[in-house]
C-alpha positions in Angstrom: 186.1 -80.9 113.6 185.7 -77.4 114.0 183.3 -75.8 117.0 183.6 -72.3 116.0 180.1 -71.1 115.8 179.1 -72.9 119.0 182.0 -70.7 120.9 180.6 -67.7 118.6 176.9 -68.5 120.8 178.5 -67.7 124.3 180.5 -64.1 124.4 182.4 -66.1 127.2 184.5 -67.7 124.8 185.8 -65.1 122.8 186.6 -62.5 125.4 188.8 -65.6 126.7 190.2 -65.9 123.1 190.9 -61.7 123.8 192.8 -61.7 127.0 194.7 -64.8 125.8 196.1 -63.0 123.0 196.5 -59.6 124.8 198.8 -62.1 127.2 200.1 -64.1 124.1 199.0 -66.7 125.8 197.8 -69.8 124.1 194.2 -71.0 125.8 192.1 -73.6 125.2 188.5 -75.0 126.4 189.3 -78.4 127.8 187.5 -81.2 129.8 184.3 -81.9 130.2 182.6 -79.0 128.4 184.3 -80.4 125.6 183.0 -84.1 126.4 179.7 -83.1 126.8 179.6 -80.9 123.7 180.9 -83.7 121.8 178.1 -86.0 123.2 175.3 -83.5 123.0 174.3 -84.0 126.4 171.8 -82.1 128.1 173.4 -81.5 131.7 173.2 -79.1 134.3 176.4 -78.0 135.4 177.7 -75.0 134.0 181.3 -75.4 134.7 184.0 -74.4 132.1 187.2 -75.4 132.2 190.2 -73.4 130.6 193.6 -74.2 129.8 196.5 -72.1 129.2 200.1 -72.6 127.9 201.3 -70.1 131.1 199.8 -68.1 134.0 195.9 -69.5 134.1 195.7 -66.9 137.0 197.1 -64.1 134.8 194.3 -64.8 132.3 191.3 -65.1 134.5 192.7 -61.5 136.3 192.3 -60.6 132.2 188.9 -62.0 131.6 187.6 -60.2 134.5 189.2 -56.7 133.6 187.9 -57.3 130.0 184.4 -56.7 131.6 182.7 -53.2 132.5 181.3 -54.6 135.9 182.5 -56.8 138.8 182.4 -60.1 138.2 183.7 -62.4 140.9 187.2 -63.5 140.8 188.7 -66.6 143.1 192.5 -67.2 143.2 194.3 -70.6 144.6 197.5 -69.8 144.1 198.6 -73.0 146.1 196.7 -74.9 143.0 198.0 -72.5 141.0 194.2 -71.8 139.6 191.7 -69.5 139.6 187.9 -69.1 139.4 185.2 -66.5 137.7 181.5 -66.5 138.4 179.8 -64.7 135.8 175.9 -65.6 136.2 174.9 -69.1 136.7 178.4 -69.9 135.1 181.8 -71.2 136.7 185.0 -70.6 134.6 188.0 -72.5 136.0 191.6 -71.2 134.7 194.7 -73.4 135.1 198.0 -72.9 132.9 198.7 -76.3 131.4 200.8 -78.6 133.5 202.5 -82.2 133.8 202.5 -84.4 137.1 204.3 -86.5 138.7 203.1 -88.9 142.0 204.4 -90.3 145.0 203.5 -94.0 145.8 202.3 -92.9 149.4 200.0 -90.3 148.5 197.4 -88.8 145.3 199.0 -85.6 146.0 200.9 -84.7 142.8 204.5 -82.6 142.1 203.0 -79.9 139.7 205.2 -78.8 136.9 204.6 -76.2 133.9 203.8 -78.1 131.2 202.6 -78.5 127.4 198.8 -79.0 126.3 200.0 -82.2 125.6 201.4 -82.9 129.2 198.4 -81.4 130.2 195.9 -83.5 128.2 197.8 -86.4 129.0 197.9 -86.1 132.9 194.1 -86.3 132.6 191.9 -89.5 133.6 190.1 -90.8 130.5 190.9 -90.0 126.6 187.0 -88.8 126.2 188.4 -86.3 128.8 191.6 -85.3 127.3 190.6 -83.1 124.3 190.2 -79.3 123.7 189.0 -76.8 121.7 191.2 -73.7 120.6 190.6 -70.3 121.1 194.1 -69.1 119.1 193.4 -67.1 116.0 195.3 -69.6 113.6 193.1 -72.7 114.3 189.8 -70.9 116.4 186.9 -73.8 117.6 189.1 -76.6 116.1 189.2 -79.8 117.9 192.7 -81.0 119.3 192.4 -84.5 120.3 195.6 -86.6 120.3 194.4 -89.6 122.5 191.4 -90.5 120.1 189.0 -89.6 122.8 186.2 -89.2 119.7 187.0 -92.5 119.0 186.3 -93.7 122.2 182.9 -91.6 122.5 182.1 -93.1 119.2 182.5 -96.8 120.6 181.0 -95.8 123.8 184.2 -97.2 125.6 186.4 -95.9 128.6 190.2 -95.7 128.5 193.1 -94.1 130.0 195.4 -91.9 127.8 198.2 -93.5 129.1 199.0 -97.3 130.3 196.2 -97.7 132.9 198.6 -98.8 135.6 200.2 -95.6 135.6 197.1 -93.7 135.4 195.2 -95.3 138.3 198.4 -95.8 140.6 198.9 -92.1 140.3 195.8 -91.2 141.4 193.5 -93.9 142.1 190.3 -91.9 142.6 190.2 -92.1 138.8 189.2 -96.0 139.2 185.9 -94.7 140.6 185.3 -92.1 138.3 185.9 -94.7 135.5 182.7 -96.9 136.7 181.1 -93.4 137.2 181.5 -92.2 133.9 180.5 -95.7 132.9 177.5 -95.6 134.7 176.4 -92.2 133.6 177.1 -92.2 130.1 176.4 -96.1 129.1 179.4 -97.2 128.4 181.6 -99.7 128.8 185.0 -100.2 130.2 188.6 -100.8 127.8 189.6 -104.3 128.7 193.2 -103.7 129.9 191.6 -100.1 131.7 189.2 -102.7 133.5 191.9 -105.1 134.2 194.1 -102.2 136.3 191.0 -101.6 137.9 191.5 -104.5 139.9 194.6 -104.7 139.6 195.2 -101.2 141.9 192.0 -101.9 144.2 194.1 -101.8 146.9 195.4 -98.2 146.2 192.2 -96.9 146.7 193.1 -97.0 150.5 195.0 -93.5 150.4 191.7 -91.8 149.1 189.6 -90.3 151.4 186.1 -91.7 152.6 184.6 -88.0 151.0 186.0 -88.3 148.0 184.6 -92.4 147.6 181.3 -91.7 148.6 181.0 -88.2 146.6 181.5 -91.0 143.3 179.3 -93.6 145.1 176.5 -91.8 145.6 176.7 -90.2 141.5 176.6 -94.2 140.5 173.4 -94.7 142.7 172.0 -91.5 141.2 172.3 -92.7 137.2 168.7 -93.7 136.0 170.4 -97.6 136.2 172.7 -98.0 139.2 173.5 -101.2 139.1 175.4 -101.7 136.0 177.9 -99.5 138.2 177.9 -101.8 141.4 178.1 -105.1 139.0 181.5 -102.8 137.7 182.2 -102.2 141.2 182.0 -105.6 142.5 183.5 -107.1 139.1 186.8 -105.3 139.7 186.8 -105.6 143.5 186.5 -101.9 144.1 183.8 -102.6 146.2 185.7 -104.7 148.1 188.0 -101.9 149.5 185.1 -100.1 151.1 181.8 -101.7 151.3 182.3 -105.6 152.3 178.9 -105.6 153.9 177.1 -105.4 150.2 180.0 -107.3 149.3 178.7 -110.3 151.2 175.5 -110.0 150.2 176.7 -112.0 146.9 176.3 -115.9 146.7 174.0 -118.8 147.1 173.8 -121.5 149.4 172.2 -124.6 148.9 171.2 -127.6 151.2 169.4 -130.9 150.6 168.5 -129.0 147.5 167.7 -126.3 149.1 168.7 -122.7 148.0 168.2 -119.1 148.8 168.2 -116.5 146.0 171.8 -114.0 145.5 171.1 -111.6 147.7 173.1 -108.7 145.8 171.6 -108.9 142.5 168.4 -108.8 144.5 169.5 -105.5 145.9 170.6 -104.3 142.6 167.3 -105.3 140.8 165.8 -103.3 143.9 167.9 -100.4 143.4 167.0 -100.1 139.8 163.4 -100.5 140.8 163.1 -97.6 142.9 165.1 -95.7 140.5 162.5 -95.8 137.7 160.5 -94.5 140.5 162.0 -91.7 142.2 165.6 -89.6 141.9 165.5 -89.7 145.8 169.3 -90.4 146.7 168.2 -91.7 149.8 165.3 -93.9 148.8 167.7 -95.6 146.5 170.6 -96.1 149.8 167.4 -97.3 151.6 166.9 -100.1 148.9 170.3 -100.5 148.7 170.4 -101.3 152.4 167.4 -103.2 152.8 168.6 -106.7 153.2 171.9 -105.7 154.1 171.8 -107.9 157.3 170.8 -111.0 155.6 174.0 -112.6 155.8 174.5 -111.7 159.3 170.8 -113.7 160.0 170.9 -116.3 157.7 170.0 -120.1 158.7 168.7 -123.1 157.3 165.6 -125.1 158.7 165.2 -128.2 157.2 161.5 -127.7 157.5 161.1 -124.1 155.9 164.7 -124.1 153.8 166.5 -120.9 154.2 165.6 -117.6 156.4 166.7 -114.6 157.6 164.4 -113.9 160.3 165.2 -110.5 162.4 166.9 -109.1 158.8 164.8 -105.7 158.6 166.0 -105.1 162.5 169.1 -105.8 162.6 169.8 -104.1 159.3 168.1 -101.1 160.5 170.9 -101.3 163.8 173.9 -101.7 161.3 173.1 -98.6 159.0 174.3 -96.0 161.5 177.9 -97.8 161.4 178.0 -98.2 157.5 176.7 -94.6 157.3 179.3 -93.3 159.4 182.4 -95.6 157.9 180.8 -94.2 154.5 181.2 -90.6 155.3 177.3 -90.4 154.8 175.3 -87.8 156.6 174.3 -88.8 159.9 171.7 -86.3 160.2 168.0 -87.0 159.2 168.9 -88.3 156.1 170.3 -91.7 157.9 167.3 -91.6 160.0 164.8 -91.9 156.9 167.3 -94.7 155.9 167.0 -97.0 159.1 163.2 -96.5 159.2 162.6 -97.5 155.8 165.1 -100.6 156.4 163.2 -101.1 159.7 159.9 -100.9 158.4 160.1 -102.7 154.3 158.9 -106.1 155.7 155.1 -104.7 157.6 153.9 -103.9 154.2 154.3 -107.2 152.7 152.4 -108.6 156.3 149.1 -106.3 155.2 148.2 -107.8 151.6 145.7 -109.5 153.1 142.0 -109.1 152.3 141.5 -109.5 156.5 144.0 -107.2 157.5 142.8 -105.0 160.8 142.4 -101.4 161.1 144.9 -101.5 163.8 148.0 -103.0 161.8 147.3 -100.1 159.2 146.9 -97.6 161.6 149.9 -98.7 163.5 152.3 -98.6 159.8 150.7 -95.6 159.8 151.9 -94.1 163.4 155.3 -95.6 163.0 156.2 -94.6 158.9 154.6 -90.9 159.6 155.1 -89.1 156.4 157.6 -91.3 154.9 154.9 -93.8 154.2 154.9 -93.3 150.4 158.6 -93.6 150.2 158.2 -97.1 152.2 155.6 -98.5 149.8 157.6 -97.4 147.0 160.5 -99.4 148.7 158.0 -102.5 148.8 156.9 -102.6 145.6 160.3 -102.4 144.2 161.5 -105.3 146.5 158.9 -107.3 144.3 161.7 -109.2 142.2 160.1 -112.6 141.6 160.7 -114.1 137.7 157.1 -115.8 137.6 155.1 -112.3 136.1 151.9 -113.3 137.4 153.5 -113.3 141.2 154.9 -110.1 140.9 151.3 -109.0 139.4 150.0 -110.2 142.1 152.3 -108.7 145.0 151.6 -105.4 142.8 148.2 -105.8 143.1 147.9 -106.3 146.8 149.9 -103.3 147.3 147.3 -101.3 145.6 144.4 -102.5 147.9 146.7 -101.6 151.0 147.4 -98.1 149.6 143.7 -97.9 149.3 142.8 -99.4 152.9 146.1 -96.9 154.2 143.9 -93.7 152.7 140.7 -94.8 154.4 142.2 -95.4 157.8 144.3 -92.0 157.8 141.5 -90.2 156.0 139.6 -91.5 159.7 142.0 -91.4 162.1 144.7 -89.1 161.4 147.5 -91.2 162.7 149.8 -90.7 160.0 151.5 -87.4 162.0 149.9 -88.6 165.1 150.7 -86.2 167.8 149.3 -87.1 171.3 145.9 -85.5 172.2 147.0 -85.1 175.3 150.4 -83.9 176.4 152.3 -84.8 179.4 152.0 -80.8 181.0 148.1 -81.6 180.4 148.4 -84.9 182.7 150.8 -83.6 184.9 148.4 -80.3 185.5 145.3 -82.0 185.8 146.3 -84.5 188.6 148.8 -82.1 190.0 151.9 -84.6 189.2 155.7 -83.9 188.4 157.4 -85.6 186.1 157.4 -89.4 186.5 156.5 -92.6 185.0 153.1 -92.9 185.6 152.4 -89.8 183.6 154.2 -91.6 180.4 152.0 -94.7 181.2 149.1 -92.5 181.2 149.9 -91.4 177.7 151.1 -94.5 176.6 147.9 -96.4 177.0 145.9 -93.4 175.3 148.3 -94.2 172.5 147.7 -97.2 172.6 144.0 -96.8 172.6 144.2 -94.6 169.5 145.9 -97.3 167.6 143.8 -100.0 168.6 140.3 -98.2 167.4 139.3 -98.1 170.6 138.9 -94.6 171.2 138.5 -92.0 168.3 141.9 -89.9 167.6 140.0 -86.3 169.3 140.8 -84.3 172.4 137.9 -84.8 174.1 137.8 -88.8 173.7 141.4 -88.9 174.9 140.6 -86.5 177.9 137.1 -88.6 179.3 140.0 -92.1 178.8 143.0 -89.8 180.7 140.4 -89.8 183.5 139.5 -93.6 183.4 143.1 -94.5 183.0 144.0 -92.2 186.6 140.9 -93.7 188.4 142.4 -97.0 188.0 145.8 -95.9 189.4 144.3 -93.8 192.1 144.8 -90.4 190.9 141.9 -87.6 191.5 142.2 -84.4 189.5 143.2 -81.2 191.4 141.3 -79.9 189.0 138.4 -80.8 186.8 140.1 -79.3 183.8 143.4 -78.2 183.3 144.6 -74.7 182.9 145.3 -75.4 179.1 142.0 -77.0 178.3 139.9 -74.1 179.6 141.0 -71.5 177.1 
C-alpha cells in the first residue's frame, strides 16, 4: 500500500523527505497519524510523529532551517527528541530506538535502534507501522507486525508477547481498553489475558497518567464497553474499588436489589448520548457510588439504600483527590449533582408545591439542566412503558421548573437584602442575629410567602427585627436611598 499522494497534499512531508536526505538520514511517518490514516478517521489532533534511523534532533533543526521564516523549534535532549510547531500542527522527531525496562520502574534504558526495534518497542501492532519518506520506496507502507490486519479485524494486540509488553510499561494496559473503547474494537485473547495478568504492575504508574486514560474512556460516545473491559481484567481493581463494589446482587427471602454497576454503566451511556460534558458523565458515574456503603434489607420494603445521594456526595471529594481529579469547581458540580439526582424523582407528581420546585431551584442554581439530564438518564427500568412514564413526568417538571423560575427568579437567587443592608439599617456589627434575619427572608422567598423583590424583602426585614427587638437607626439605609 502506497500513501504517496496523500504525503504529496501536505508540503510538511516532503520538506521532511528533504532534510532527511540532505542528512542521509532514513525518516519515516510513524504512529498514530499512520493509524488514523489507515482508518480514515476524522480526529482532531494534529500531531505528527517522525522517525529517523539517527539524530531526530538533527533533522527537526533541518526542517526548521528548510523554511524562510521562524518556525518554533523545541529540543529534549534528555528524551533525545525534539518538537516543531508550524500552524495548528505539532511535528514530533525522535531517531529510532530500542528499550529495555527495569522491573521497579516504566522508566526505560534508551538505546539507538532500527525501525524495526523502533516499531517493535511500540504498544499495539495497529501502532507499529510507518510510512517512508526515502526516495527508493516514497508513501509506501512498512508494516511488519500485521497491524492492517488487526485494523481490518477490528482487534487489539501487542507486537510482541503481551507479557513483555505490558510488564515493561504497564500504562499500555490502559491505553489498550482506551483504544478499545475509542475505536470499537475488541481485545486479542492472550493481549486480554496479560491484562490481568500484570494488574498489579499498574501500581508504579502515576495517578496523572491513570486518570488522563480514564477520563478518554468516559469521553468515547459509549463508555461503558471500556469499564466492563476495565472491570473484566481487574484493572479497575487497582485503582477504583469503590465502583468496584458497586458490582453484585444480593438476595433475601427472594428478595433482590438490581447490580448496581451495570446500572451506573447504563447511566453513563445515557448521559453520553446526551451531552460530551466530562463531568456530567463522572457525575453519573458517581451517582450511586455510596450504595454499598448504605445498603440494608427490611423485610417489609426488601432492599434500600437510604442516605445514598448524601453520603455519596461526602465521599466524592476523597475519590476525586485519590483520582488525581481536579478539586476545583469541577468536583464541586460533581458532589451537587450526586447530592441533588434523587429531589427530581420526589417532584413527578401532578401535586407537587411551588415551594419544593423553587427550593431545587435555589439549591441546583444553574446546573439545573445538567441535573435533570442526570435524572432522566438514571431512568434504567426494562419494562418500556415505566421508563415512558418516568420520561414523561420529567417533562411536566421541566415545564412546572420554567413557570416557577420564570415567577420567582430563584434559580441564581441572590438575597434581596444583604447583610451590610441589615447591619446598617439597625446599626448592628456582625453577629448572628443578622444571618437569622436573612435567613428567614430566605426562607420566606422559598416558601411563596413573600415575592422575590427588594422592597417585599425590606417591609419583612422590618417585621422580622420588630419581633427581636431591634428599631432601625435609620428608616432606610444609606444603600437603599441612592
Amino acid at each position: 500500500m502506497n500513501f504517496k499522494s496523500h504525503l504529496d497534499e501536505n508540503e510538511v512531508f516532503g520538506r521532511v523527505a528533504k532534510a532527511a536526505e540532505k542528512l542521509n538520514l532514513e525518516a519515516y511517518v510513524v504512529g498514530g497519524y499512520v493509524r488514523d490514516l489507515i482508518l480514515k478517521r476524522d480526529v482532531k489532533s494534529k500531531d505528527i510523529d517522525f522517525t529517523c534511523v539517527g539524530s531526530g534532533i538533527e533533522l527537526a533543526k533541518e526542517v526548521a532551517a528548510g523554511f524562510d521564516f521562524h518556525v518554533p523549534l523545541s529540543v529534549f535532549k534528555n528524551f533525545g527528541t525534539a518538537m516543531l510547531k508550524l500552524d495548528d500542527w505539532e511535528l514530533e522527531f525522535v531517531g529510532a530506538r530500542k528499550e529495555s525496562y527495569r522491573s521497579e520502574s516504566r522508566k526505560p534504558i534508551v538505546e539507538d535502534g532500527s525501525l524495526q526495534e523502533d516499531l517493535e518497542r511500540r504498544d499495539f501492532t495497529i501502532n507499529a507501522m510507518a510510512i517512508s519518506l526515502n526516495k527508493e520506496n516514497y508513501g509506501d507502507l512498512l508494516d511488519p507486525f500485521d497491524g492492517m490486519k488487526d485494523i481490518k479485524r477490528k482487534i487489539i494486540r501487542t507486537p510482541l508477547e503481551p507479557n513483555v509488553t505490558f510488564s515493561d510499561d504497564p500504562l499500555r494496559m490502559m491505553r489498550a481498553v482506551r483504544f478499545a473503547s475509542q475505536l470499537d474494537f475488541d481485545i486479542d485473547a492472550d493481549t486480554f489475558y496479560a491484562l490481568s495478568e500484570n494488574a498489579k504492575r499498574l501500581k508504579i504508574i502515576s495517578g496523572e497518567r491513570i486518570i488522563d486514560e480514564l477520563n478518554k474512556i468516559l469521553s468515547v460516545p459509549k463508555p461503558s464497553y471500556g469499564f466492563k473491559l476495565l472491570f473484566a481484567s481487574k484493572l479497575l481493581h487497582e485503582f477504583f474499588p469503590e465502583m468496584v463494589d458497586l458490582q453484585g446482587v444480593d438476595s433475601v427471602d427472594d428478595k433482590s436489589h438490581k447490580d448496581n454497576f451495570y446500572h451506573t454503566l447504563q447511566v453513563v451511556d445515557n448521559v453520553s448520548q446526551m451531552s460530551d460534558d466530562l463531568w456530567l458523565r463522572w457525575a453519573a458515574v458517581l451517582h450511586d457510588i455510596a450504595k454499598p456503603a448504605t445498603k440494608r434489607f427490611n423485610s417489609k420494603v426488601g432492599w434500600t439504600f437510604h442516605g445514598h445521594e448524601d453520603k455519596g456526595a461526602k465521599m466524592t471529594p476523597g475519590i476525586f483527590r485519590r483520582l488525581k481529579l481536579p478539586m476545583d469547581e469541577r468536583m464541586k458540580f460533581v458532589q451537587k449533582l450526586v447530592r441533588l439526582h434523587l429531589r427530581p424523582i420526589a417532584l413527578v407528581k401532578d401535586e407537587v408545591t411551588d415551594s419544593a420546585l423553587r427550593r431545587l431551584l435555589f439549591d441546583a442554581g444553574d446546573d439545573i439542566d445538567s441535573l435533570m439530564k442526570l435524572c432522566r438518564a438514571d431512568v434504567t427500568s426494562k419494562n418500556n412503558k415505566r421508563v415512558k412514564r418516568y420520561l414523561e413526568n420529567f417533562d411536566k417538571v421541566e415545564q412546572k421548573l420554567l413557570e416557577v423560575e420564570e415567577k420567582d427568579q430563584v434559580r441564581n437567587f441572590q438575597p434581596p437584602v444583604s447583610g451590610e443592608e441589615i447591619m446598617e439599617t439597625f446599626g448592628l456589627s456582625p453577629s448572628k442575629i443578622v444571618g437569622e434575619i436573612k435567613e428567614e427572608i430566605k426562607e420566606a422567598i422559598l416558601e411563596g410567602k413573600i415575592q422575590n423583590k427588594p422592597e417585599k424583602a425590606r417591609e419583612l426585614m422590618f417585621e422580622i427585627a420588630r419581633t427581636k427587638g431591634l428599631s432601625p437607626v435609620n428608616d432606610l439605609p444609606k444603600s437603599s436611598s441612592k
